[in-house]
Short mmCIF file of the C-alpha atoms (twelve columns), coordinates in Angstrom:
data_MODEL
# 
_entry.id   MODEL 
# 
loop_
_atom_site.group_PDB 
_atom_site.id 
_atom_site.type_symbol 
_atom_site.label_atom_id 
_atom_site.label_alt_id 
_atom_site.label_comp_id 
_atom_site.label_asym_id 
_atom_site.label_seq_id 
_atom_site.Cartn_x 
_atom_site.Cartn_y 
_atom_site.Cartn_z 
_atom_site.pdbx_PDB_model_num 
ATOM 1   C CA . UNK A 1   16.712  -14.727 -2.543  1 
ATOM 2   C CA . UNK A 2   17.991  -18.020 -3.264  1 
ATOM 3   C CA . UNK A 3   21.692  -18.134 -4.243  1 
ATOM 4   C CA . UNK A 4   22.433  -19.483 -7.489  1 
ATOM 5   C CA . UNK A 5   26.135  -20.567 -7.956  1 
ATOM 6   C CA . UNK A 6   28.370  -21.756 -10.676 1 
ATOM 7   C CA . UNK A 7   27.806  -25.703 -9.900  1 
ATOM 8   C CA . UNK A 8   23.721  -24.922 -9.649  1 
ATOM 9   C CA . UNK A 9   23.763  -23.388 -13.062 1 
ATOM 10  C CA . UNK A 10  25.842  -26.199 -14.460 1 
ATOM 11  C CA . UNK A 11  23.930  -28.801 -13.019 1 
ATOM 12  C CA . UNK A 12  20.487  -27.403 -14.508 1 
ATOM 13  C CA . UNK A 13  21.982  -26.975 -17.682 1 
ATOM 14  C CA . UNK A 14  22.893  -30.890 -17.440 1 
ATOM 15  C CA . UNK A 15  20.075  -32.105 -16.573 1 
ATOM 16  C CA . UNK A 16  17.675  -30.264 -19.024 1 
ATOM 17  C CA . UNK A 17  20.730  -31.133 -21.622 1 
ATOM 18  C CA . UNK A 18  20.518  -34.625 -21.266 1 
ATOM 19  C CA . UNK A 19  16.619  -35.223 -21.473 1 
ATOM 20  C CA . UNK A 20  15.991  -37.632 -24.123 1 
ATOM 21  C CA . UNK A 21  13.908  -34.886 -25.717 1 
ATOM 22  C CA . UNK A 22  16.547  -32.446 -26.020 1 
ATOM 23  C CA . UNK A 23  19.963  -33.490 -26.764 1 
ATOM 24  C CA . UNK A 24  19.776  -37.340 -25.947 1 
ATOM 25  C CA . UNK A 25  20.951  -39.292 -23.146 1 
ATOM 26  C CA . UNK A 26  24.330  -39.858 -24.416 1 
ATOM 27  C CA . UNK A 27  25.031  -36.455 -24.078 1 
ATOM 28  C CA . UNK A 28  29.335  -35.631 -23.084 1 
ATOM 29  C CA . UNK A 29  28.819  -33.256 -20.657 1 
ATOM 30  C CA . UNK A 30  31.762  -33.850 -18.573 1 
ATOM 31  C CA . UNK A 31  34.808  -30.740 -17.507 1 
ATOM 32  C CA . UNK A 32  36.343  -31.908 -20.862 1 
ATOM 33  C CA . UNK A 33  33.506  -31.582 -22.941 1 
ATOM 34  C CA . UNK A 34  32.950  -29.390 -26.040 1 
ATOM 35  C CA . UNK A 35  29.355  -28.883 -24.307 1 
ATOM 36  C CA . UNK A 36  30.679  -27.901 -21.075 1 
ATOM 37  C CA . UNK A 37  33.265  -25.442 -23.015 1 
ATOM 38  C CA . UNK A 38  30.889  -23.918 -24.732 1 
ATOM 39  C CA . UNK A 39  28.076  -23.598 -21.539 1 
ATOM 40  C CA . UNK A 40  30.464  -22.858 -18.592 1 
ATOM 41  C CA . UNK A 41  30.847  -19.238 -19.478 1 
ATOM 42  C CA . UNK A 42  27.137  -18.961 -20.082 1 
ATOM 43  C CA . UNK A 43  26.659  -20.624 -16.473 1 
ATOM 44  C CA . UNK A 44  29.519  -18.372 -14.960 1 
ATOM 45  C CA . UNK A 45  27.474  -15.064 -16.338 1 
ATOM 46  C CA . UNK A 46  24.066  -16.315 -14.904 1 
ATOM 47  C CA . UNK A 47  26.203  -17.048 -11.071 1 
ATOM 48  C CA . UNK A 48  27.610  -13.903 -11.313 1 
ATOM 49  C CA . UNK A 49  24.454  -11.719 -11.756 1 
ATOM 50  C CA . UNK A 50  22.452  -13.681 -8.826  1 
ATOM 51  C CA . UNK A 51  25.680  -12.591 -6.580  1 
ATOM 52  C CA . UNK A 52  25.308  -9.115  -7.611  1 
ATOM 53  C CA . UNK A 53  21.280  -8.678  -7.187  1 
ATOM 54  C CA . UNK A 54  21.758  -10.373 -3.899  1 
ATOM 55  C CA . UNK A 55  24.436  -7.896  -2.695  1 
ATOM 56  C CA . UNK A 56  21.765  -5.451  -4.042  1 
ATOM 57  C CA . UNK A 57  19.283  -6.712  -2.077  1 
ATOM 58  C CA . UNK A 58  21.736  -7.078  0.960   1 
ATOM 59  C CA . UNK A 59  22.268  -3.486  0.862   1 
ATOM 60  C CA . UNK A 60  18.354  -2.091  0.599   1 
ATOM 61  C CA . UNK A 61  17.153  -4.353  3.672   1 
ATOM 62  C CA . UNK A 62  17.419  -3.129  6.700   1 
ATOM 63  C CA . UNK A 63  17.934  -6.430  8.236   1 
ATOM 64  C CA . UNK A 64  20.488  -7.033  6.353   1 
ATOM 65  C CA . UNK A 65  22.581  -4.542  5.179   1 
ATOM 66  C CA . UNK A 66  25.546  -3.128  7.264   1 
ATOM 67  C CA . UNK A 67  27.950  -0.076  8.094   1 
ATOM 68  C CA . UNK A 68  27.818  2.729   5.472   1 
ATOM 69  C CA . UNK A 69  25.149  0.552   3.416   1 
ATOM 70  C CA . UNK A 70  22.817  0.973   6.909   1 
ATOM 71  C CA . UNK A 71  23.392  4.300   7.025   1 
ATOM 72  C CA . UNK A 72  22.703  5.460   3.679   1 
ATOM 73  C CA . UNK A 73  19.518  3.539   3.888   1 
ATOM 74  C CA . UNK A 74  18.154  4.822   6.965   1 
ATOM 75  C CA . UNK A 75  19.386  8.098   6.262   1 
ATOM 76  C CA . UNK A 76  18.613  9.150   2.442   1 
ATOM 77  C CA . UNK A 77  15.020  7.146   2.998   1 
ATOM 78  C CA . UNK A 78  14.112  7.831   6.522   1 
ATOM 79  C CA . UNK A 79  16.269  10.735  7.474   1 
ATOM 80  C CA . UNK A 80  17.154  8.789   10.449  1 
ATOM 81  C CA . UNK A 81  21.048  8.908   11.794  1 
ATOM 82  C CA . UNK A 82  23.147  6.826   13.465  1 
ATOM 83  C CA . UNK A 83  24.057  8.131   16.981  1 
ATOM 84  C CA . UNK A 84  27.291  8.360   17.520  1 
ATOM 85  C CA . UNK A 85  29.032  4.917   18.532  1 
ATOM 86  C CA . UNK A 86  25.946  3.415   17.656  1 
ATOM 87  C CA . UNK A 87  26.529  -0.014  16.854  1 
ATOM 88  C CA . UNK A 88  24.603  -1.638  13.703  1 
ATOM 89  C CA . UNK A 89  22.581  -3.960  15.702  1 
ATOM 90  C CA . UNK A 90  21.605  -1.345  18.365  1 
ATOM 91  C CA . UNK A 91  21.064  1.258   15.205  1 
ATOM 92  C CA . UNK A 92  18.679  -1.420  13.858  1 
ATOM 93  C CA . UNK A 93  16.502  -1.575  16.719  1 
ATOM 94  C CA . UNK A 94  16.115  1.876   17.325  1 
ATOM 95  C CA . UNK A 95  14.242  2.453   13.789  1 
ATOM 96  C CA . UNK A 96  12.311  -0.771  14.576  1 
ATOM 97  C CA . UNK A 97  11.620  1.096   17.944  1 
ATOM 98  C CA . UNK A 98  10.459  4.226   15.984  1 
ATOM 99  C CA . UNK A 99  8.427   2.444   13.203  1 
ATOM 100 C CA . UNK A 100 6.660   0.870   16.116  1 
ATOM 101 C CA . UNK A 101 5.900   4.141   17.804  1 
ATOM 102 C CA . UNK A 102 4.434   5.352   14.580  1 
ATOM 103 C CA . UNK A 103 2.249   2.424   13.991  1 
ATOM 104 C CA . UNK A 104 0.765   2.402   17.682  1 
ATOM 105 C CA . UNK A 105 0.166   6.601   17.194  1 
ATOM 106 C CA . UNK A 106 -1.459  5.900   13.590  1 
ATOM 107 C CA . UNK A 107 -4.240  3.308   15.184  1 
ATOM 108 C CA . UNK A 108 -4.567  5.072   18.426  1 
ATOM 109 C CA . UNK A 109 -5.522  8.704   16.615  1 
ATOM 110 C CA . UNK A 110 -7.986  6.534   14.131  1 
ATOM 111 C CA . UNK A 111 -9.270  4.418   17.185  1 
ATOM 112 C CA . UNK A 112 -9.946  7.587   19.132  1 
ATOM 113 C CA . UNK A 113 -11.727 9.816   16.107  1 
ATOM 114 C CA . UNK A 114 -13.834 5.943   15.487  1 
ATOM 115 C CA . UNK A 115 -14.852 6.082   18.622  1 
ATOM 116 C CA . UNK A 116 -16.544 9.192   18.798  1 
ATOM 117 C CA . UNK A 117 -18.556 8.219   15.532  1 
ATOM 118 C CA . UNK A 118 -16.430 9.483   12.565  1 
ATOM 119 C CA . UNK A 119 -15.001 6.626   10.011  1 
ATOM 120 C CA . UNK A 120 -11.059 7.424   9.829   1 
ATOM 121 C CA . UNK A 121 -7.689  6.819   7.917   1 
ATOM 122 C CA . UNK A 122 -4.257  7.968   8.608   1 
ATOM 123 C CA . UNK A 123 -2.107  8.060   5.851   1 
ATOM 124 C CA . UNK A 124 1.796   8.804   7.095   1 
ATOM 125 C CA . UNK A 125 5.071   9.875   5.422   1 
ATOM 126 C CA . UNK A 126 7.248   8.852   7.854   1 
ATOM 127 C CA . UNK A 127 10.461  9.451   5.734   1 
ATOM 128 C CA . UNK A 128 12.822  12.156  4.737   1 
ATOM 129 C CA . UNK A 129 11.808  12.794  1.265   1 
ATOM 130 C CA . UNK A 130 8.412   14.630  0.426   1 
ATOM 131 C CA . UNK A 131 5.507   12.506  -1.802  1 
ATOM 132 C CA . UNK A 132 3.368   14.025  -4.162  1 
ATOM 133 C CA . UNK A 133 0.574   13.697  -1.678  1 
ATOM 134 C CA . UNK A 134 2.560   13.960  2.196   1 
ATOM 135 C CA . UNK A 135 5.237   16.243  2.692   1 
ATOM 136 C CA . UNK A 136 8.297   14.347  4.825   1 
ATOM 137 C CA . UNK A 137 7.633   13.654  8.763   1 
ATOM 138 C CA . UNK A 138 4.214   14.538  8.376   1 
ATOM 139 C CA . UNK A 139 0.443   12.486  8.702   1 
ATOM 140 C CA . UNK A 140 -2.757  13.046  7.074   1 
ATOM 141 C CA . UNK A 141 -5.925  12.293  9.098   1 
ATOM 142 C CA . UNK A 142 -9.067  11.822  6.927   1 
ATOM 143 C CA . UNK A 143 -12.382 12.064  8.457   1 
ATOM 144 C CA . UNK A 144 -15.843 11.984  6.869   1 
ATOM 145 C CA . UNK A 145 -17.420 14.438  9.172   1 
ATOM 146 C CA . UNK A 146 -15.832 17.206  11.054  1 
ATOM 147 C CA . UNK A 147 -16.350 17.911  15.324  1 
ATOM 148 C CA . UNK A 148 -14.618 19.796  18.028  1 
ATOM 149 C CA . UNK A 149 -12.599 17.147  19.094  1 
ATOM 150 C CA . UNK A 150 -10.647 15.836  16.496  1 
ATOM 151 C CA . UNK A 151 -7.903  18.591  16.351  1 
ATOM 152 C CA . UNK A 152 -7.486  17.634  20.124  1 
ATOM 153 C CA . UNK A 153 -7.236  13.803  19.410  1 
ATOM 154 C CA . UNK A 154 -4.373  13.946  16.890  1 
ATOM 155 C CA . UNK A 155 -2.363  16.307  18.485  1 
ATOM 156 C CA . UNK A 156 -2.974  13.714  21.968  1 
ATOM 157 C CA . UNK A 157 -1.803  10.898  20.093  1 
ATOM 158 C CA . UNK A 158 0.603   12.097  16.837  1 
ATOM 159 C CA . UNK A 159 4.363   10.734  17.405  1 
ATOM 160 C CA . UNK A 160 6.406   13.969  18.910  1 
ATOM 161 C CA . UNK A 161 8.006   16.353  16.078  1 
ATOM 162 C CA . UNK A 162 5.789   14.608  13.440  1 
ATOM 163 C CA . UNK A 163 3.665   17.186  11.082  1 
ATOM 164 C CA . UNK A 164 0.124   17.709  10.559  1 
ATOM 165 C CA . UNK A 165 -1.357  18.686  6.453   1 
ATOM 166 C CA . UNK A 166 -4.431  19.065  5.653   1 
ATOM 167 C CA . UNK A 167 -7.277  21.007  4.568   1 
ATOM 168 C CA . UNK A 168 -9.119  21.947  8.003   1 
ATOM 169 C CA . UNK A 169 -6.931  23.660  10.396  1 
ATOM 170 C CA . UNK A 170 -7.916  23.934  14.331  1 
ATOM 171 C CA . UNK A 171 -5.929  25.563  16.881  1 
ATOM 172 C CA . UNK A 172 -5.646  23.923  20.053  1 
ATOM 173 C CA . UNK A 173 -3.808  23.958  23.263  1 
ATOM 174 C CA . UNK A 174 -0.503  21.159  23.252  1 
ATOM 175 C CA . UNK A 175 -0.128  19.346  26.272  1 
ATOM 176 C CA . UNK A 176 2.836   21.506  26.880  1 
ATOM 177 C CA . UNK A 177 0.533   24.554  27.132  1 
ATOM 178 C CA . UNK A 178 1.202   25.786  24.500  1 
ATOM 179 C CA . UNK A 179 -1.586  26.893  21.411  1 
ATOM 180 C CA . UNK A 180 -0.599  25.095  18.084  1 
ATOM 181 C CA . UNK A 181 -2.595  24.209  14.598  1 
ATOM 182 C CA . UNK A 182 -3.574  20.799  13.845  1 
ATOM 183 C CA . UNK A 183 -4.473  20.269  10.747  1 
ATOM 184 C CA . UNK A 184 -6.549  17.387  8.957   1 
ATOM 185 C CA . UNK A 185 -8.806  16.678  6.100   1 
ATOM 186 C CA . UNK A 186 -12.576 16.203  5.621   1 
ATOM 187 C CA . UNK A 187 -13.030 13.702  2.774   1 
ATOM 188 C CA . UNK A 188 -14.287 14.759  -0.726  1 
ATOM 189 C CA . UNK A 189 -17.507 13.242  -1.061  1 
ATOM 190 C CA . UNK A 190 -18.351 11.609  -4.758  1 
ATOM 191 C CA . UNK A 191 -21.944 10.599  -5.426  1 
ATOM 192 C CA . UNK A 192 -22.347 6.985   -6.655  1 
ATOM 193 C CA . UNK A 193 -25.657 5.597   -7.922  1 
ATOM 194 C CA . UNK A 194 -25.794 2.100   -9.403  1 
ATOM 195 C CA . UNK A 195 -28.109 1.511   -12.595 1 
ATOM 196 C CA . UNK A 196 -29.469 -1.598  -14.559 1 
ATOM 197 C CA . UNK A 197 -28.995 -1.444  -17.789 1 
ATOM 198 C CA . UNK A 198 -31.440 -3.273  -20.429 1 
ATOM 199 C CA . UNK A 199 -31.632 -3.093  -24.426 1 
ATOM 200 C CA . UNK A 200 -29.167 0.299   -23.621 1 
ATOM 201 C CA . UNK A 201 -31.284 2.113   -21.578 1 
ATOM 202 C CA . UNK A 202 -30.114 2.851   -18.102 1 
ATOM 203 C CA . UNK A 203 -32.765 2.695   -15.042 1 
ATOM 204 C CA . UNK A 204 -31.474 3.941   -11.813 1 
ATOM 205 C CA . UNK A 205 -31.648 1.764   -9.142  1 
ATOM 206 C CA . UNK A 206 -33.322 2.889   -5.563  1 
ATOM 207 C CA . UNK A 207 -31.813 -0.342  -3.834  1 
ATOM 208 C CA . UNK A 208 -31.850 0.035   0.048   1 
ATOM 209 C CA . UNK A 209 -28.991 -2.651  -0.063  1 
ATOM 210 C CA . UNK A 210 -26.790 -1.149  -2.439  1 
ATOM 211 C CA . UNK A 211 -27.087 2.442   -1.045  1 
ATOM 212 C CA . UNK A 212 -25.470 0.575   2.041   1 
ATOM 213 C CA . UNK A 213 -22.826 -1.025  0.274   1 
ATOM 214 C CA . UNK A 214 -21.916 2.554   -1.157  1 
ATOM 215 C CA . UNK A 215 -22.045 3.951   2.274   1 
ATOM 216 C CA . UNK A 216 -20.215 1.578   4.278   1 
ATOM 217 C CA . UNK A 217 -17.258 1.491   2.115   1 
ATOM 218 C CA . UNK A 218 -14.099 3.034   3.738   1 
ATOM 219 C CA . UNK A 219 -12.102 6.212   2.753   1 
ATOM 220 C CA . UNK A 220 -10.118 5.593   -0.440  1 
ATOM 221 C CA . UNK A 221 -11.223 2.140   -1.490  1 
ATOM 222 C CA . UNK A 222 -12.406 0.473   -4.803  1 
ATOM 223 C CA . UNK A 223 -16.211 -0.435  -5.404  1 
ATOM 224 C CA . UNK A 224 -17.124 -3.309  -7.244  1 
ATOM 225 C CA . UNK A 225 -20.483 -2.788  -8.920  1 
ATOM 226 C CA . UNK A 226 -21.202 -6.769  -9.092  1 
ATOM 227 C CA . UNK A 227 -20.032 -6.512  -5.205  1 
ATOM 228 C CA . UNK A 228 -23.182 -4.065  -4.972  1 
ATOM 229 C CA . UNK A 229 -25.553 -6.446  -6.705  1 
ATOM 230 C CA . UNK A 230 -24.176 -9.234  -4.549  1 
ATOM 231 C CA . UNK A 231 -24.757 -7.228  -1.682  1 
ATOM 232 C CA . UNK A 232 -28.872 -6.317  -2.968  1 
ATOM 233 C CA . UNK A 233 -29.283 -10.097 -4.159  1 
ATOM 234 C CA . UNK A 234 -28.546 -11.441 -0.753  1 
ATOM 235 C CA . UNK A 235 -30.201 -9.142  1.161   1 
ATOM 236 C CA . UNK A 236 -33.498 -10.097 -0.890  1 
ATOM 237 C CA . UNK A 237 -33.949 -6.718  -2.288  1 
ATOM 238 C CA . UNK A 238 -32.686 -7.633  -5.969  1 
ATOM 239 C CA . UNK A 239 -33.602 -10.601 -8.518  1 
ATOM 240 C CA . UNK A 240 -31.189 -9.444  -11.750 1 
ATOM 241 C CA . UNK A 241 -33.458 -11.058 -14.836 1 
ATOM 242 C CA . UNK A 242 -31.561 -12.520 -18.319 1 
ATOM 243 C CA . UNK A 243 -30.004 -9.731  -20.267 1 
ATOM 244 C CA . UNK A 244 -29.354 -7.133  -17.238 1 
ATOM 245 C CA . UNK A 245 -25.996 -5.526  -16.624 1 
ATOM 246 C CA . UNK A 246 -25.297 -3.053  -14.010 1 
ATOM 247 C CA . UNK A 247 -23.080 0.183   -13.885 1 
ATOM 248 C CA . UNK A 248 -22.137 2.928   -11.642 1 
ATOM 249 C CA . UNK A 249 -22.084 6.555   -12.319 1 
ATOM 250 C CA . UNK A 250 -20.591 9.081   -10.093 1 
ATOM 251 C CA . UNK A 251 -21.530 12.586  -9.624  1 
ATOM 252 C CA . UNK A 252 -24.626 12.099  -11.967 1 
ATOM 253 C CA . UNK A 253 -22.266 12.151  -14.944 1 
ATOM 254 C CA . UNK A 254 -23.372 9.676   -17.767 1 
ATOM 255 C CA . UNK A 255 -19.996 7.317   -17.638 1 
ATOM 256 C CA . UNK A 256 -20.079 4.627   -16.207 1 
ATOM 257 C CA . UNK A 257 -18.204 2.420   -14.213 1 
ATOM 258 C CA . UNK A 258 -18.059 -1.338  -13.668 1 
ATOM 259 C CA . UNK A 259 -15.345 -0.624  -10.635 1 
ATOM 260 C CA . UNK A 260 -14.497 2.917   -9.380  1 
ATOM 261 C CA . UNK A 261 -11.501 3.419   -7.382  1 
ATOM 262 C CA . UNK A 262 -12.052 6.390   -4.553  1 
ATOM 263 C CA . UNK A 263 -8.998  8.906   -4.009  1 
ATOM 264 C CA . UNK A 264 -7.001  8.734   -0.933  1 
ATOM 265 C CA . UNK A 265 -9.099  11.506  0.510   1 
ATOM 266 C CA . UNK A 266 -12.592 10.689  -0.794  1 
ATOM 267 C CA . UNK A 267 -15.826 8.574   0.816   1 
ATOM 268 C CA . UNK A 268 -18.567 7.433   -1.850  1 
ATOM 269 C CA . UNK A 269 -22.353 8.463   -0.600  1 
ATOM 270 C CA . UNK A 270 -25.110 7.070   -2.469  1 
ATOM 271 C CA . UNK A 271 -27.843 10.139  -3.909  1 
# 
């Protein structure tokens, strides 16, 4: 944030204060000045509150803030304390170190699962305080199909101590020896099925090109219905005529939908 002082505010009051259109060009607006009397305080109030928001902001960026501030950040959002004699600087890095870690984990469980076939997302609560959908220190591994080998794969490639939720639990051996649960969660699959709509009559639409689109869209995204269209136009399998609009349904339910937004743990399917 860009700081805003005293002399800043003053000199944009100025200069919108003496535009012809405004006040005039002869405008007093010197130290002495009944307009500068009446202004400065205005001025000093504006200065003021840009010092406090960025102290604010000081305080709730890691990069920036300092001592207690740090450690009441890192701590009460990330449950992550300061060794002792820890330095700022040094207890800086080690949460960068950390939130590294947990990237690199997150891609190498989905690039492992990919590569055996299965679309994948990894959704992680990697702070102190549980979320509606991930309890604290835990990851969620959606899959769209289920095999042997993805229990194995996230416990391989999790960050140590970090929890596993989910809906589908598999015990396997640790690479400690010892037998533990992993668990994980097999998306929710919601049936999608454009349809042209004429005069207000809906006619389903067996589109080889759209079913794709439907099918290739990742876990938990938004589909566009015109995306769809766009997709069947190009690929030569569409030619929309005057007076055509175009909806999805979902589940074979009679709403429709000009965008529908998947949950976190769903895929779409075409039917």
């Amino acid at each position: 944030m860009n700081k805003l002082s005293f002399q800043n505010c003053i000199d944009m009051m100025v200069a919108e204060a003496t535009k012809y259109e405004n006040f005039g060009t002869g405008l007093d607006t010197s130290e002495t000045s009944v307009w500068y009397h009446l202004n400065a305080p205005f001025a000093l109030l504006i200065s003021k509150f840009f010092d406090e928001l960025e102290s604010i902001e000081t305080k709730r960026n890691v990069r920036t803030a300092e001592g207690v501030d740090l450690d009441d950040l890192l701590w009460d959002n990330f449950s992550f304390p300061r060794l002792e004699n820890e330095s700022d600087s040094e207890y800086r890095q080690r949460y960068y170190l950390r939130y590294q870690q947990s990237i690199y984990s997150n891609n190498r469980i989905k690039n492992a699962i990919e590569s055996i076939g299965i679309k994948t997302k990894v959704y992680e609560n990697d702070t102190g305080i549980d979320t509606p959908d991930i309890p604290a220190h835990s990851i969620n591994v959606i899959v769209y199909s289920d095999d042997t080998k993805i229990a194995q794969i996230i416990s391989d490639n999790k960050t140590p101590a970090t929890g596993t939720i989910g809906t589908t639990t598999k015990q396997i051996t640790s690479s400690s020896g010892q037998l533990m649960d992993v668990r994980y969660t097999i998306a929710t699959s919601i049936q999608l099925q454009a349809f042209k709509i004429v005069g207000g009559v809906h006619t389903k639409l067996a589109d080889t090109n759209i079913n794709n689109y439907i099918a290739s869209s990742d876990i938990g995204s938004t589909l566009n219905i015109y995306s769809a269209i766009a997709n069947a136009v190009s690929g030569g399998t569409l030619s929309p005529g005057v007076g055509e609009s175009y909806v999805f349904r979902k589940n074979g339910v009679a709403t429709d939908y000009l965008e529908y937004q998947l949950g976190i743990r769903e895929k779409a399917v075409s039917y």
